[in-house]
C-alpha positions in Angstrom: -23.6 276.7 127.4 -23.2 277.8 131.0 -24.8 275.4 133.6 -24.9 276.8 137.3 -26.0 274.4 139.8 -26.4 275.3 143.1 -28.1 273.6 146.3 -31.3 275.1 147.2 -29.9 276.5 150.7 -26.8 278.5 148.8 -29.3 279.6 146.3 -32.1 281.2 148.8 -28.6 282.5 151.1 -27.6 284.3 148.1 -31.1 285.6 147.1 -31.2 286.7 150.6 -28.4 288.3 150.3 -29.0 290.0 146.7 -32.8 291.1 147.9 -31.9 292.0 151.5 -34.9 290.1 152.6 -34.9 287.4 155.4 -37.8 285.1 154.0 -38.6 285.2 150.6 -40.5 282.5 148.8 -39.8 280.7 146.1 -41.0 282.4 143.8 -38.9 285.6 144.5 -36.1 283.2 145.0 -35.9 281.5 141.5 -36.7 285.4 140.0 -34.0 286.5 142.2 -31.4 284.1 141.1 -33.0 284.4 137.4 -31.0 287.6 137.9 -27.8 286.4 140.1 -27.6 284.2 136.6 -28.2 287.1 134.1 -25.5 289.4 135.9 -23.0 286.6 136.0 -23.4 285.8 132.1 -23.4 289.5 131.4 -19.8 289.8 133.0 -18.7 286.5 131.7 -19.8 287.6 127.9 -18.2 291.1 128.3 -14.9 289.0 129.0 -15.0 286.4 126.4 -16.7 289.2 123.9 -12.9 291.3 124.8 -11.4 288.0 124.1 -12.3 288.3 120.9 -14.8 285.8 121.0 -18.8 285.8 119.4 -21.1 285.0 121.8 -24.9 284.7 121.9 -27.0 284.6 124.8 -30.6 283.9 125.8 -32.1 285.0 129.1 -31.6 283.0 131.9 -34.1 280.0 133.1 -34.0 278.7 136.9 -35.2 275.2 137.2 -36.1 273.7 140.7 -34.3 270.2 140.3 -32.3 268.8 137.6 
């Protein structure tokens, strides 16, 4: 399982940097970071996968709060 927490300010800074928008709402912020997440596990699979290592993934959930 990969767990990324990250504080809500770091989050909508990198959403604002991903989208190029300077105010998005929360809603386009957890959708945004939905996809940060997916890209992330995507590269992190293709490296383990060349390992020689099975992995499964789901798609990515964004939660507000732990």
């Amino acid at each position: 399982m990969l767990v990324l927490i990250f504080k809500r300010d770091i989050a909508k800074k990198a959403c604002q940097m991903f989208l190029g928008e300077d105010n998005p709402d929360e809603d386009i912020i957890k959708d945004a970071l939905s996809e940060f997440i997916n890209i992330i596990g995507g590269k992190a699979k293709t490296v383990l996968t060349n390992s020689g290592m099975v992995v499964n993934m789901t798609l990515p959930k964004s939660f507000d709060s732990l």
